[in-house]
Backbone as XML, in Angstrom:
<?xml version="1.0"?>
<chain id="A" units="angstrom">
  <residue number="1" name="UNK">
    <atom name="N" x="101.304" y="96.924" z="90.838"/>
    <atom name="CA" x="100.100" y="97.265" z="91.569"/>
    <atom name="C" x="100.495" y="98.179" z="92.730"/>
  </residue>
  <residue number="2" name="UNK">
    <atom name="N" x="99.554" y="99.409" z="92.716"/>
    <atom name="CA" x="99.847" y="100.386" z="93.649"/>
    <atom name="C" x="99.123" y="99.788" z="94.943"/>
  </residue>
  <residue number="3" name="UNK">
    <atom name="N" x="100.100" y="99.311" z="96.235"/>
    <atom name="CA" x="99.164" y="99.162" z="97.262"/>
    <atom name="C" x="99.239" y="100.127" z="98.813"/>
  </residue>
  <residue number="4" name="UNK">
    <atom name="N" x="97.901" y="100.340" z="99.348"/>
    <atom name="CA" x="97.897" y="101.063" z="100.442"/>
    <atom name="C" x="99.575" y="101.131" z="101.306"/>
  </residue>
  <residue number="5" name="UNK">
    <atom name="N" x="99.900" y="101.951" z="101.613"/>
    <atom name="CA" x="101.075" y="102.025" z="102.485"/>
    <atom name="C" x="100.975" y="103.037" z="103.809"/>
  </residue>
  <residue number="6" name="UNK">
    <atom name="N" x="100.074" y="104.263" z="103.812"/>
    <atom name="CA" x="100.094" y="104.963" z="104.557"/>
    <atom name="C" x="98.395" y="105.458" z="104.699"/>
  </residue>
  <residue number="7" name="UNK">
    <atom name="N" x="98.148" y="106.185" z="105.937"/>
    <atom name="CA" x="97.113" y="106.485" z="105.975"/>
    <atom name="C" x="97.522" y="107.969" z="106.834"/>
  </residue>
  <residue number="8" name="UNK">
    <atom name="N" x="96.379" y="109.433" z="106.539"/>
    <atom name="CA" x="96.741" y="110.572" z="107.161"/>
    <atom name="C" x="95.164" y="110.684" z="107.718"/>
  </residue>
  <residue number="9" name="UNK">
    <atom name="N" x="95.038" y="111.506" z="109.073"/>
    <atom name="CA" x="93.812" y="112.071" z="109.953"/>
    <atom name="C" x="93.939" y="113.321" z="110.342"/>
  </residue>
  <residue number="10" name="UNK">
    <atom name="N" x="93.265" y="114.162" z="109.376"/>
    <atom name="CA" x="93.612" y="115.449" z="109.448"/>
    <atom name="C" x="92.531" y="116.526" z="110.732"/>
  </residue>
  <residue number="11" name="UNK">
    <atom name="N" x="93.310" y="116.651" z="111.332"/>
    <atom name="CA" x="92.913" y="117.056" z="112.708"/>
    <atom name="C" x="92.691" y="119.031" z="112.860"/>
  </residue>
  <residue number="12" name="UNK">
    <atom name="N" x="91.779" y="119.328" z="113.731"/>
    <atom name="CA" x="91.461" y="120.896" z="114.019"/>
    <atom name="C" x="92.493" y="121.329" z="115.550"/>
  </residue>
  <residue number="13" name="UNK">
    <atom name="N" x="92.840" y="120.352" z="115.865"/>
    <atom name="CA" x="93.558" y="120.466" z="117.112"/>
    <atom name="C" x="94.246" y="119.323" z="117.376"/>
  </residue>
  <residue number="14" name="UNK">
    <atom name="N" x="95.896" y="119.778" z="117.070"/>
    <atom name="CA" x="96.795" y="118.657" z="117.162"/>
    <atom name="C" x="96.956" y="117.695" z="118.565"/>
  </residue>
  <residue number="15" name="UNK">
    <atom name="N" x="96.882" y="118.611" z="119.739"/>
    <atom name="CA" x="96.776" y="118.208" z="121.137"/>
    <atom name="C" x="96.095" y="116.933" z="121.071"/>
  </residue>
  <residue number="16" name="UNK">
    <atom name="N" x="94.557" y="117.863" z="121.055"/>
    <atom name="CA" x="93.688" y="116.644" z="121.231"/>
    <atom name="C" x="93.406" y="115.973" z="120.653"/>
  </residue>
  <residue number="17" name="UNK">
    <atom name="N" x="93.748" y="115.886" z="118.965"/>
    <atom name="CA" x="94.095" y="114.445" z="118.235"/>
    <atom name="C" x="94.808" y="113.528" z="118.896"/>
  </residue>
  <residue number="18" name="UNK">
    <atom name="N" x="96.277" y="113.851" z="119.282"/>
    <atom name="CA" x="96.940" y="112.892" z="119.644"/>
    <atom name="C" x="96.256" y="112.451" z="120.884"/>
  </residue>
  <residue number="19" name="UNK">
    <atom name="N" x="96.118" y="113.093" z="121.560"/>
    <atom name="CA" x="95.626" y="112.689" z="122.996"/>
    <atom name="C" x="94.123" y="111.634" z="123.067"/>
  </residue>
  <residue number="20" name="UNK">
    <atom name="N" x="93.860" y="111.664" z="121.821"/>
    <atom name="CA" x="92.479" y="110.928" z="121.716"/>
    <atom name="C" x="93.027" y="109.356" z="120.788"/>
  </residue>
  <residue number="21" name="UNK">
    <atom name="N" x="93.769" y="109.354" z="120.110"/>
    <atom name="CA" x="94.748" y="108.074" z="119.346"/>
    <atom name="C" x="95.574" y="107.808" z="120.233"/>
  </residue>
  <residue number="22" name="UNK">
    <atom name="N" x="95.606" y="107.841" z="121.396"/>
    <atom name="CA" x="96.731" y="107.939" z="122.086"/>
    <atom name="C" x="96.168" y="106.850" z="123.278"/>
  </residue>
  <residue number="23" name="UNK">
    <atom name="N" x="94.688" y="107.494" z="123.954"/>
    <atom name="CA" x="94.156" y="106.928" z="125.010"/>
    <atom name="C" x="93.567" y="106.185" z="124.330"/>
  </residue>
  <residue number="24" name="UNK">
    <atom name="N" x="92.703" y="105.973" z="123.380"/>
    <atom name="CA" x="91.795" y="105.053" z="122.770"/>
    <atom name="C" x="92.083" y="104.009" z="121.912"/>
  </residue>
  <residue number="25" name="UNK">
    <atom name="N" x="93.773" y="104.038" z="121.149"/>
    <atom name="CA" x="93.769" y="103.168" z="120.449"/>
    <atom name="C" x="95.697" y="102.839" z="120.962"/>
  </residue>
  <residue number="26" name="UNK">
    <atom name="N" x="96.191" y="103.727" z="121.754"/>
    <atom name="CA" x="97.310" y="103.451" z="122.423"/>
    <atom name="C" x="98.629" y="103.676" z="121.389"/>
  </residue>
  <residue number="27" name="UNK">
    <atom name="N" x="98.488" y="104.485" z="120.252"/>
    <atom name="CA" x="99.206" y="104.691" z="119.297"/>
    <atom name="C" x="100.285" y="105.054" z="119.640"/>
  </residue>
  <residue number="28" name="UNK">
    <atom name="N" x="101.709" y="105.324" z="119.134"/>
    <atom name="CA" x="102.769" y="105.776" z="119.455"/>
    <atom name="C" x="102.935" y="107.206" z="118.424"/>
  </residue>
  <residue number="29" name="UNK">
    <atom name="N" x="102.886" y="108.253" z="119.209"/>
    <atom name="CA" x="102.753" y="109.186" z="118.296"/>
    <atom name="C" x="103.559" y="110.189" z="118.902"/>
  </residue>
  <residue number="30" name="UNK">
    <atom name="N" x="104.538" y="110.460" z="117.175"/>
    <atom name="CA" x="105.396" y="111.119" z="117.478"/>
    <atom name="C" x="105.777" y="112.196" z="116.273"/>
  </residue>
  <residue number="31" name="UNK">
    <atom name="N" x="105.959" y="114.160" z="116.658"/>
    <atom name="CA" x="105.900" y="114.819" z="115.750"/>
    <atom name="C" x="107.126" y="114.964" z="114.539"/>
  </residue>
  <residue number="32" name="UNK">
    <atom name="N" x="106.985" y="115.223" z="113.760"/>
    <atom name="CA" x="108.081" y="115.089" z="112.640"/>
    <atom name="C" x="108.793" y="116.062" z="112.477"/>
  </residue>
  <residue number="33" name="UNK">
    <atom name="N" x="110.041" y="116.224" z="112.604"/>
    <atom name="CA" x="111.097" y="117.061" z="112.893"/>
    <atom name="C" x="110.896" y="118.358" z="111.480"/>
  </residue>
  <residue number="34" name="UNK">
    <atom name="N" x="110.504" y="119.281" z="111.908"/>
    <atom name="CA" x="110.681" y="120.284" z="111.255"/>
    <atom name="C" x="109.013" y="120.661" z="110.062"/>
  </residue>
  <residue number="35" name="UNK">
    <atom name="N" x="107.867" y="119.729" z="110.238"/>
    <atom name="CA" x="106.934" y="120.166" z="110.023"/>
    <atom name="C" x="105.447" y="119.851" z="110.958"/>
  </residue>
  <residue number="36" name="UNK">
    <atom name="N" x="104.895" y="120.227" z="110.682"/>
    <atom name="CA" x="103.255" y="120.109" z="111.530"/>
    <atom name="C" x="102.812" y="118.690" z="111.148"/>
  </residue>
  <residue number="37" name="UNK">
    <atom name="N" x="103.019" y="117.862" z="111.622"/>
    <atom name="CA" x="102.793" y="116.280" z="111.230"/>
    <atom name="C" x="103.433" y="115.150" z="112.310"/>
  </residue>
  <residue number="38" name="UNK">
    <atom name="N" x="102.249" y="114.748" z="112.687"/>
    <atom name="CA" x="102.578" y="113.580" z="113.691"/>
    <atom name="C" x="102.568" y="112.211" z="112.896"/>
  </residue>
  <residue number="39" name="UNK">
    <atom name="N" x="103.411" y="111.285" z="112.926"/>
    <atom name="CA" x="103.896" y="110.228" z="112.814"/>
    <atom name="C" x="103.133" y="109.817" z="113.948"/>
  </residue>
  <residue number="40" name="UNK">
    <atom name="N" x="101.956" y="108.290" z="113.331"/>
    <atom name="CA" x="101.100" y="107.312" z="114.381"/>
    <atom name="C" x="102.016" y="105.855" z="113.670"/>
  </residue>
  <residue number="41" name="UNK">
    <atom name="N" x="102.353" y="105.278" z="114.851"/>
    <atom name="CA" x="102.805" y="104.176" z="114.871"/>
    <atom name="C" x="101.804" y="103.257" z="115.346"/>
  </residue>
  <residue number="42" name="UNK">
    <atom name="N" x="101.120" y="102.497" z="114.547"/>
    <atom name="CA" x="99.706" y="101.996" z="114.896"/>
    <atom name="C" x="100.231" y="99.679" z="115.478"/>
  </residue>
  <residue number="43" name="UNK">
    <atom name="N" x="101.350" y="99.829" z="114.595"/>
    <atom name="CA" x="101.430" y="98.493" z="114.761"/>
    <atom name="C" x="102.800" y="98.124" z="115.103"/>
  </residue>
  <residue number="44" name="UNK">
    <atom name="N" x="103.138" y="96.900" z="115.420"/>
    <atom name="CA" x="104.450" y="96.656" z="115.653"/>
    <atom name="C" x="105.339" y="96.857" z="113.981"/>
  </residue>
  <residue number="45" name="UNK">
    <atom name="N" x="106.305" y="97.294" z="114.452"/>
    <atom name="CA" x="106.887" y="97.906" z="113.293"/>
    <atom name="C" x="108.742" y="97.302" z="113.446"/>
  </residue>
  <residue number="46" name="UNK">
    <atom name="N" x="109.749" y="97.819" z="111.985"/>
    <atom name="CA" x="110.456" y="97.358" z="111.802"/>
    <atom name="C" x="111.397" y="98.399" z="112.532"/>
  </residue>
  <residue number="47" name="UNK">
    <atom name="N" x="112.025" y="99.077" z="113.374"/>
    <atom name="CA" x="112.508" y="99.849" z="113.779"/>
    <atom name="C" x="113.703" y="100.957" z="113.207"/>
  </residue>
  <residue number="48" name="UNK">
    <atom name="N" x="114.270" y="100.185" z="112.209"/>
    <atom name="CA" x="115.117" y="100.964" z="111.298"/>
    <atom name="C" x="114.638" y="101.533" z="110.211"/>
  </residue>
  <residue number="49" name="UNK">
    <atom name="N" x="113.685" y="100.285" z="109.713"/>
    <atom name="CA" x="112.599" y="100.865" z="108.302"/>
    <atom name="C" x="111.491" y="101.436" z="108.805"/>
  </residue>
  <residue number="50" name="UNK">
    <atom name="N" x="111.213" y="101.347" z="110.146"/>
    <atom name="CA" x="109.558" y="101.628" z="110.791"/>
    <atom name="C" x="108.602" y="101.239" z="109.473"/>
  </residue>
  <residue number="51" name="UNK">
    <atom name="N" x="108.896" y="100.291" z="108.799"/>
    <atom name="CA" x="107.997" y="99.458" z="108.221"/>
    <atom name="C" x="107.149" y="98.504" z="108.899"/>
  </residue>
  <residue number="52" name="UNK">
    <atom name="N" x="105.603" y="98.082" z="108.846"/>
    <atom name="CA" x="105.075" y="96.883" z="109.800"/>
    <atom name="C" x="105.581" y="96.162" z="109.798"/>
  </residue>
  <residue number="53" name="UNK">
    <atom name="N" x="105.848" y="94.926" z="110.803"/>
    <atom name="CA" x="106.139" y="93.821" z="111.039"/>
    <atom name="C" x="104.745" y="93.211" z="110.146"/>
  </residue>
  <residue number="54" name="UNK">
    <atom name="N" x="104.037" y="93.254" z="110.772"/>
    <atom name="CA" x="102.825" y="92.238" z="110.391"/>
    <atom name="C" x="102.008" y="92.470" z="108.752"/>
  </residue>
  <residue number="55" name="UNK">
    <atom name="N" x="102.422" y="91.468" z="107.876"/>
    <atom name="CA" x="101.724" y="91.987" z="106.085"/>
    <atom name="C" x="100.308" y="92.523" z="106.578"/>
  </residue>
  <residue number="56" name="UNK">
    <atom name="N" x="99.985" y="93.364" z="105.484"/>
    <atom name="CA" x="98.889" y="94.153" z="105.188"/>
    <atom name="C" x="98.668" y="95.133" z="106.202"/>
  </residue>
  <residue number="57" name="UNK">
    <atom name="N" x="99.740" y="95.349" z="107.692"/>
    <atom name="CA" x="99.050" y="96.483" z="108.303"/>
    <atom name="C" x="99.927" y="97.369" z="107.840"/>
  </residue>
  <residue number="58" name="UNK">
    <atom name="N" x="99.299" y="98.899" z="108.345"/>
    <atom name="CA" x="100.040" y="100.560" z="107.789"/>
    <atom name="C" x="99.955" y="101.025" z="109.075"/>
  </residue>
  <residue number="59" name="UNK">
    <atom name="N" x="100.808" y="101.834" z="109.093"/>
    <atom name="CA" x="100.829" y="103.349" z="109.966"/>
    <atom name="C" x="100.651" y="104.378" z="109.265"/>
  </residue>
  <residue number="60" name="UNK">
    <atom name="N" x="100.520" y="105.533" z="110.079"/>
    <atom name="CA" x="99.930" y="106.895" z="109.416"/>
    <atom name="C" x="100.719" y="108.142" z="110.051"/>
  </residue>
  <residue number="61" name="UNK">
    <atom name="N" x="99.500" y="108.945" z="109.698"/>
    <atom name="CA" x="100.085" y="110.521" z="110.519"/>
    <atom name="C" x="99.034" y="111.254" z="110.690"/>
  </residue>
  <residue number="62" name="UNK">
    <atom name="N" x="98.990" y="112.333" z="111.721"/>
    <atom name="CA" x="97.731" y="113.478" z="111.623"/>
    <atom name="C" x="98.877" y="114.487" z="111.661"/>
  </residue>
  <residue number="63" name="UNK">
    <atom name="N" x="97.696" y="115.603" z="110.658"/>
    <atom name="CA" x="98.293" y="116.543" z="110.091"/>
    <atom name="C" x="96.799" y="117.692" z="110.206"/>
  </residue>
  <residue number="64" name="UNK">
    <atom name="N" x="97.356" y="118.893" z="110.338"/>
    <atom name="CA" x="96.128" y="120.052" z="110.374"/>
    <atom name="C" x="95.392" y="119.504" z="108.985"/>
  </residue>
  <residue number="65" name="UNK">
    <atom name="N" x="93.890" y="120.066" z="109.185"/>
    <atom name="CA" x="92.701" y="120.263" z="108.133"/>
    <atom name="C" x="93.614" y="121.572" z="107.734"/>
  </residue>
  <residue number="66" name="UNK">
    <atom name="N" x="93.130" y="121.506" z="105.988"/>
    <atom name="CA" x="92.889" y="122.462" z="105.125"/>
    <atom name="C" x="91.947" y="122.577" z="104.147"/>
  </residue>
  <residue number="67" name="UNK">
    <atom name="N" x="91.749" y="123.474" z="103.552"/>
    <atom name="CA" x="90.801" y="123.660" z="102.747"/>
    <atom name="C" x="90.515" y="122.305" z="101.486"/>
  </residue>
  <residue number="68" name="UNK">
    <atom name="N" x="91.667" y="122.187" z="100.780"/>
    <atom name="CA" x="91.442" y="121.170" z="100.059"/>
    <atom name="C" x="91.787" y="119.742" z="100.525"/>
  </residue>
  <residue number="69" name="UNK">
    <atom name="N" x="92.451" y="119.479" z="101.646"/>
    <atom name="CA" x="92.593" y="118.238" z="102.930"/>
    <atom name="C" x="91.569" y="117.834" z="103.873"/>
  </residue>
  <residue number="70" name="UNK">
    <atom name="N" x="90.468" y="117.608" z="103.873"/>
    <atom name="CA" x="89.476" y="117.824" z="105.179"/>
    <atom name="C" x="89.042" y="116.156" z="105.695"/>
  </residue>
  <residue number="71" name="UNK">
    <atom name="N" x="89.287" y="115.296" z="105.111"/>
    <atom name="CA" x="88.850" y="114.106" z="105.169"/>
    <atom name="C" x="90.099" y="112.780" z="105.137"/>
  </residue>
  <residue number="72" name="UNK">
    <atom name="N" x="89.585" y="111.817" z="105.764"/>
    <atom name="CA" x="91.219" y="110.793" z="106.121"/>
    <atom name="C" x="91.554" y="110.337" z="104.560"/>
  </residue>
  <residue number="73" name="UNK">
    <atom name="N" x="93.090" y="110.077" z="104.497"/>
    <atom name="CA" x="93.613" y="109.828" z="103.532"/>
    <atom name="C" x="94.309" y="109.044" z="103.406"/>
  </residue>
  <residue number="74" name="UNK">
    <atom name="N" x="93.776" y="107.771" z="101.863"/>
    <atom name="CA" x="94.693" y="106.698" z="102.076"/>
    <atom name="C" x="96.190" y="106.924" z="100.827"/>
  </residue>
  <residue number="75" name="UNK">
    <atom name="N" x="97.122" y="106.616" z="101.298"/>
    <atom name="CA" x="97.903" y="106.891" z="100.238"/>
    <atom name="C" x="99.009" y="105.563" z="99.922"/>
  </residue>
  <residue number="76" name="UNK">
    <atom name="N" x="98.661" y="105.833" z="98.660"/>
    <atom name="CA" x="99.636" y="104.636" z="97.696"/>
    <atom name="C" x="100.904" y="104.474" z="97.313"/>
  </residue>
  <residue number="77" name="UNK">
    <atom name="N" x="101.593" y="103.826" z="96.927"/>
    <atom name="CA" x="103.040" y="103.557" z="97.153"/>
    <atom name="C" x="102.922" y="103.340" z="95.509"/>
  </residue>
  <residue number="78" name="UNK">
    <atom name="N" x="103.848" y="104.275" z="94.537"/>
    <atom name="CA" x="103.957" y="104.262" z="93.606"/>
    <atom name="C" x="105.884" y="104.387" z="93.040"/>
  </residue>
  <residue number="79" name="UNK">
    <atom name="N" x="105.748" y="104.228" z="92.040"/>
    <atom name="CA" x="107.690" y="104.080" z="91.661"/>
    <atom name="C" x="107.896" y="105.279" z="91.268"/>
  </residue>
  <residue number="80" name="UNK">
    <atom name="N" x="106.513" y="106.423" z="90.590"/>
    <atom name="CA" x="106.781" y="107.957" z="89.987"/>
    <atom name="C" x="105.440" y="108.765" z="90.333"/>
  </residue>
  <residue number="81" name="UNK">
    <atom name="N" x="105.842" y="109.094" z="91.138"/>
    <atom name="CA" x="104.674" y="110.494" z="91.494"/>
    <atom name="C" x="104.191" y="110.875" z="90.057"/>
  </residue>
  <residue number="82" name="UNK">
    <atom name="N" x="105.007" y="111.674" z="89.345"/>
    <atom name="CA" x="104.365" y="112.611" z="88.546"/>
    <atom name="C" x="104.304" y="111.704" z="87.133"/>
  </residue>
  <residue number="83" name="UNK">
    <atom name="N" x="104.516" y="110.454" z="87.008"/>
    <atom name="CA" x="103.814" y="109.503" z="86.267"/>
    <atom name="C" x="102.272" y="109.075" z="86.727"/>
  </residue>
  <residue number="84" name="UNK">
    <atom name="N" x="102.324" y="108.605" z="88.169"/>
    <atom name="CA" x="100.934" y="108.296" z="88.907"/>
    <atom name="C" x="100.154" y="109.819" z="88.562"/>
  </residue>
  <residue number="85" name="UNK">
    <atom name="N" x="100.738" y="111.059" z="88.669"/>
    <atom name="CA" x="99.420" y="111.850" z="88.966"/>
    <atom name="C" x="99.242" y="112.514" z="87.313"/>
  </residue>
  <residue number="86" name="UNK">
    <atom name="N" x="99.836" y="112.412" z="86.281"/>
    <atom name="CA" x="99.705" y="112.225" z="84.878"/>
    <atom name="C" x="98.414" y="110.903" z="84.484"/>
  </residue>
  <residue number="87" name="UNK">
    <atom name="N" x="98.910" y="109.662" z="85.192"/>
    <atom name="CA" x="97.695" y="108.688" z="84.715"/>
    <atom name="C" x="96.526" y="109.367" z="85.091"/>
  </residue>
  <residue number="88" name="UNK">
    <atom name="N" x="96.406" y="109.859" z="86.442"/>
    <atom name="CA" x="95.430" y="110.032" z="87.564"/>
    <atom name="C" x="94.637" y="111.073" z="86.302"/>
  </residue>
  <residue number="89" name="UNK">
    <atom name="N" x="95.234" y="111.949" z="85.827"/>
    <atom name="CA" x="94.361" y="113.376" z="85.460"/>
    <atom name="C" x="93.728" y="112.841" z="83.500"/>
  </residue>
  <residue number="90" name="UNK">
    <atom name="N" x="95.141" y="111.844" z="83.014"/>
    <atom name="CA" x="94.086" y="110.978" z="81.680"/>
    <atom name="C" x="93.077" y="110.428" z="82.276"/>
  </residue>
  <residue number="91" name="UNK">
    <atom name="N" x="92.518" y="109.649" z="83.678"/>
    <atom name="CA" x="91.734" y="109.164" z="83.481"/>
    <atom name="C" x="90.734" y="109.641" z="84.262"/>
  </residue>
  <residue number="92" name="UNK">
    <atom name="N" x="90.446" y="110.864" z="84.426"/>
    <atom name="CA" x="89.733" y="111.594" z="84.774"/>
    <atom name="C" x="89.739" y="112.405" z="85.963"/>
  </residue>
  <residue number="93" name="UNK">
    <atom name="N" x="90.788" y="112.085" z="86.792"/>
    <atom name="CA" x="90.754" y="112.741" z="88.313"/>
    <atom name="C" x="91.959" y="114.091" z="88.016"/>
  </residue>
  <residue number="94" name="UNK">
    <atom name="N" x="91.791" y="114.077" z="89.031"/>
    <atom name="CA" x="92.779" y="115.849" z="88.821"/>
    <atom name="C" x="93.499" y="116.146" z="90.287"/>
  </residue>
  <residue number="95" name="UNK">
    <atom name="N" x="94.400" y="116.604" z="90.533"/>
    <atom name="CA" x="95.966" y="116.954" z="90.798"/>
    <atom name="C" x="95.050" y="117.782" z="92.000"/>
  </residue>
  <residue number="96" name="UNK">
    <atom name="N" x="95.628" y="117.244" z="93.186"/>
    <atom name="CA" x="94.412" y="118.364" z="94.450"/>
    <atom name="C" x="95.829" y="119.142" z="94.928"/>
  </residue>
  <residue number="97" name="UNK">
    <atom name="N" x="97.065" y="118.581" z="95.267"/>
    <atom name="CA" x="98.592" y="119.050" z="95.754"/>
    <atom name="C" x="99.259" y="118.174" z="95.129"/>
  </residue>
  <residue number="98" name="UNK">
    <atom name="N" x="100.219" y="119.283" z="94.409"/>
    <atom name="CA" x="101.388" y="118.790" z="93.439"/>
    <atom name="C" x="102.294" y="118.075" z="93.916"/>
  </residue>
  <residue number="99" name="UNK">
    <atom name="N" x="103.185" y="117.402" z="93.401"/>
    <atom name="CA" x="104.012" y="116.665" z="93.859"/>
    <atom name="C" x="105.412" y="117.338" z="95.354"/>
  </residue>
  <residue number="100" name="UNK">
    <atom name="N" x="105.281" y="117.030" z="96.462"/>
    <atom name="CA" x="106.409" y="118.223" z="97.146"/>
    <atom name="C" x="107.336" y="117.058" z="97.556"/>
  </residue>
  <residue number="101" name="UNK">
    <atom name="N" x="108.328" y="117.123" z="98.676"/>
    <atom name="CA" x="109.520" y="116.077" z="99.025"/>
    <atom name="C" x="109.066" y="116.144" z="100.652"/>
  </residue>
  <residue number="102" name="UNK">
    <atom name="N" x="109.579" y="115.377" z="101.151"/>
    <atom name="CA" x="109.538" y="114.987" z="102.693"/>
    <atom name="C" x="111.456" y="114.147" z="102.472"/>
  </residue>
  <residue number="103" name="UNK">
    <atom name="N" x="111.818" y="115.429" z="102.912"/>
    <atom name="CA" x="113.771" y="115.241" z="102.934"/>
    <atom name="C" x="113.935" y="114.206" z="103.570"/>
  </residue>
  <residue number="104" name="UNK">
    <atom name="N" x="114.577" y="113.708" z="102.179"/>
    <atom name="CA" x="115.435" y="112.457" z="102.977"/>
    <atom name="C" x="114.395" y="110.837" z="102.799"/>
  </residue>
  <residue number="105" name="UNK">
    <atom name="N" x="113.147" y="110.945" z="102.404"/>
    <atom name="CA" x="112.364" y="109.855" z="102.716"/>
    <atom name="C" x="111.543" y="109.618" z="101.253"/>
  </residue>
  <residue number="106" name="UNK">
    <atom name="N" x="111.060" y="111.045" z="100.581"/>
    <atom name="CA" x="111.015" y="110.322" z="99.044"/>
    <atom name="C" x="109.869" y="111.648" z="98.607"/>
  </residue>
  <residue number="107" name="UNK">
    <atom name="N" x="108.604" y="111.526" z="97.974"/>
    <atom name="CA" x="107.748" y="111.899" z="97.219"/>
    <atom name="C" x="106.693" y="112.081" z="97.718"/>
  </residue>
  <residue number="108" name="UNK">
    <atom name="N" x="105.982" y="113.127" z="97.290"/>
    <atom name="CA" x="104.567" y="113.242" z="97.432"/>
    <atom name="C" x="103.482" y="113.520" z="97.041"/>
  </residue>
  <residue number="109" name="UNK">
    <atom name="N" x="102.352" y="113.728" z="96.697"/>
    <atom name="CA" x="101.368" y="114.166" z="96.181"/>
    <atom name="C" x="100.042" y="113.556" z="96.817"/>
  </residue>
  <residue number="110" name="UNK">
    <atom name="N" x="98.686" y="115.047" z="96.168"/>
    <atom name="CA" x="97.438" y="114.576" z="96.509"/>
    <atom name="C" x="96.245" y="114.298" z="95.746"/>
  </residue>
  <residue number="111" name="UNK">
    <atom name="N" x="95.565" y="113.084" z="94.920"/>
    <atom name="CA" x="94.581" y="113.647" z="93.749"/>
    <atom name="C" x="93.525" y="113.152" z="94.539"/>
  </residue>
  <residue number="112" name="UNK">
    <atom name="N" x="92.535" y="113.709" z="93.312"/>
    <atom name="CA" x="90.948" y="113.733" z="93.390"/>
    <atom name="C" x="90.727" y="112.491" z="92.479"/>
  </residue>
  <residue number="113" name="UNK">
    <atom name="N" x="89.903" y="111.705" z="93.106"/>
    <atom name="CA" x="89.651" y="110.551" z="91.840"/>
    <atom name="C" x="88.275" y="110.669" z="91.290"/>
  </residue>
  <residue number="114" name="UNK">
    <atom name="N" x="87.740" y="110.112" z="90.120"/>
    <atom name="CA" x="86.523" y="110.364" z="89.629"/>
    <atom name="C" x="85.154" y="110.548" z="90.514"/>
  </residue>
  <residue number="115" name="UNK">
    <atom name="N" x="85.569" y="109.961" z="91.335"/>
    <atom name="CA" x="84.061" y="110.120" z="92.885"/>
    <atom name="C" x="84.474" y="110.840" z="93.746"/>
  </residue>
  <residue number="116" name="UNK">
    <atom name="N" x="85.399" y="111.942" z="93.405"/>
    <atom name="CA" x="85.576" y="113.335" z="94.378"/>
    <atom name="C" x="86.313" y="112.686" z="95.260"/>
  </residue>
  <residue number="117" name="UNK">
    <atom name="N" x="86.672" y="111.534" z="95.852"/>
    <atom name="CA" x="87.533" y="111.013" z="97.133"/>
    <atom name="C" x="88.943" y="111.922" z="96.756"/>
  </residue>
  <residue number="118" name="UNK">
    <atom name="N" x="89.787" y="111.918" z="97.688"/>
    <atom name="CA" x="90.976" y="112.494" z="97.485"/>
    <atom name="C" x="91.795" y="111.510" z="98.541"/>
  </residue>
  <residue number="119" name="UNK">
    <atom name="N" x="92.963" y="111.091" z="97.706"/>
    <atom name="CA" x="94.095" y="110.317" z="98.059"/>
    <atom name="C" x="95.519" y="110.787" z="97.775"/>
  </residue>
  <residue number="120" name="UNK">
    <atom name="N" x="96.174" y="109.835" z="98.505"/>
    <atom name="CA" x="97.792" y="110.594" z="98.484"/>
    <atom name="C" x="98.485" y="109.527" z="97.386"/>
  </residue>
  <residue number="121" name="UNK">
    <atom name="N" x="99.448" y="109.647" z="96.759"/>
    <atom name="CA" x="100.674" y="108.995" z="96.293"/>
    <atom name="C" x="102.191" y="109.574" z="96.889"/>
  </residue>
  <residue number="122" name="UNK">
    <atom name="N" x="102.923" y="108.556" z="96.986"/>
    <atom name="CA" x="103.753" y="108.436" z="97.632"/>
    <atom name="C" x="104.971" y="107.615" z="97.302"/>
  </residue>
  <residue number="123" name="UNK">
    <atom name="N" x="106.247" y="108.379" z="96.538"/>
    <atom name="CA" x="107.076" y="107.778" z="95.893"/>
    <atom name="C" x="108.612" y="107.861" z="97.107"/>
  </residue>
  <residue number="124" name="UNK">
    <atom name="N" x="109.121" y="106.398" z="97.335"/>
    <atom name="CA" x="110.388" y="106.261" z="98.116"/>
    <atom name="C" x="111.447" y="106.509" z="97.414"/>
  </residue>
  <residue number="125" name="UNK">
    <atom name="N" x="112.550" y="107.826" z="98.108"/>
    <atom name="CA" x="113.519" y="108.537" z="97.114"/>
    <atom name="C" x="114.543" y="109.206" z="98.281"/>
  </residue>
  <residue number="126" name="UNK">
    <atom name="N" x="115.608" y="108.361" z="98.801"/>
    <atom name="CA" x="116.117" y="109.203" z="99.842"/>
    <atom name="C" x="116.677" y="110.553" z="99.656"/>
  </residue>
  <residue number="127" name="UNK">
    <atom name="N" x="117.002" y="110.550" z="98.509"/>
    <atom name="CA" x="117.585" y="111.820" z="98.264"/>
    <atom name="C" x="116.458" y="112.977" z="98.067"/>
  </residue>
  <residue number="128" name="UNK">
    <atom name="N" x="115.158" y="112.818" z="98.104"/>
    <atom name="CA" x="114.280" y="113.888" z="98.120"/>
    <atom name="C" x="114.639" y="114.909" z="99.004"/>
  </residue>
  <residue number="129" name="UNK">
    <atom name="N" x="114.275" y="116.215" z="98.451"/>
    <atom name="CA" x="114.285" y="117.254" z="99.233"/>
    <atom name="C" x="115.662" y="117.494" z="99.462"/>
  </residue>
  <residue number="130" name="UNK">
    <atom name="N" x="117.019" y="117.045" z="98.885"/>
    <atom name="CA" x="118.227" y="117.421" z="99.035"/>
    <atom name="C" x="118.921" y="118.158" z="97.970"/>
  </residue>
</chain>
């Protein structure tokens, strides 16, 4: 079973995203070395894995709006990206961003599911992107 692991808030102005998750919900937010993407640390977390401490909560990230990105995104923790986004397109949804790497940390991708929502998958692979 694929379950929630991450969540993204795709923002028009990185500043004042953070600055608004920041004062209002006290997030720990911090940008990711070498792309446009803030890392929100929403809960107490594991510090080496920055996995939650506490079952069922997630952390996230804000990342610029794009054309086919415009709305928050929940994304799933799967064992094969391009197995998950193969099921995704037999059973009717379709491939919004192909699978890319985030070095060093694992997998990625974005689909469309049958009710137009768009979600992420997200495969753990340290050697990605190397």
């Amino acid at each position: 079973m694929a379950g929630i692991v991450h969540f993204e808030i795709p923002t028009e102005d990185t500043d004042r995203a953070n600055s608004f998750y920041k004062s209002v919900f006290d997030w720990n937010l911090s940008p990711m070395q070498g792309m446009d993407y803030t890392i929100a640390i929403t809960t107490d977390s594991d510090e080496q894995t920055g996995a939650p401490k506490q079952p069922g909560a997630i952390n996230g990230a804000l990342f610029p709006r794009t054309d086919n990105l415009k709305t928050p995104i929940l994304t799933l923790d799967v064992e094969d990206v391009d197995a998950a986004l193969a099921q995704v397109e037999s059973a009717g949804g379709s491939v919004v961003q192909g699978k890319d790497a985030v070095p060093g940390m694992g997998w990625y991708a974005y689909f469309k599911d049958t009710e137009g929502n768009i979600l992420g998958v997200r495969q753990t692979d340290s050697s990605a992107g190397s």
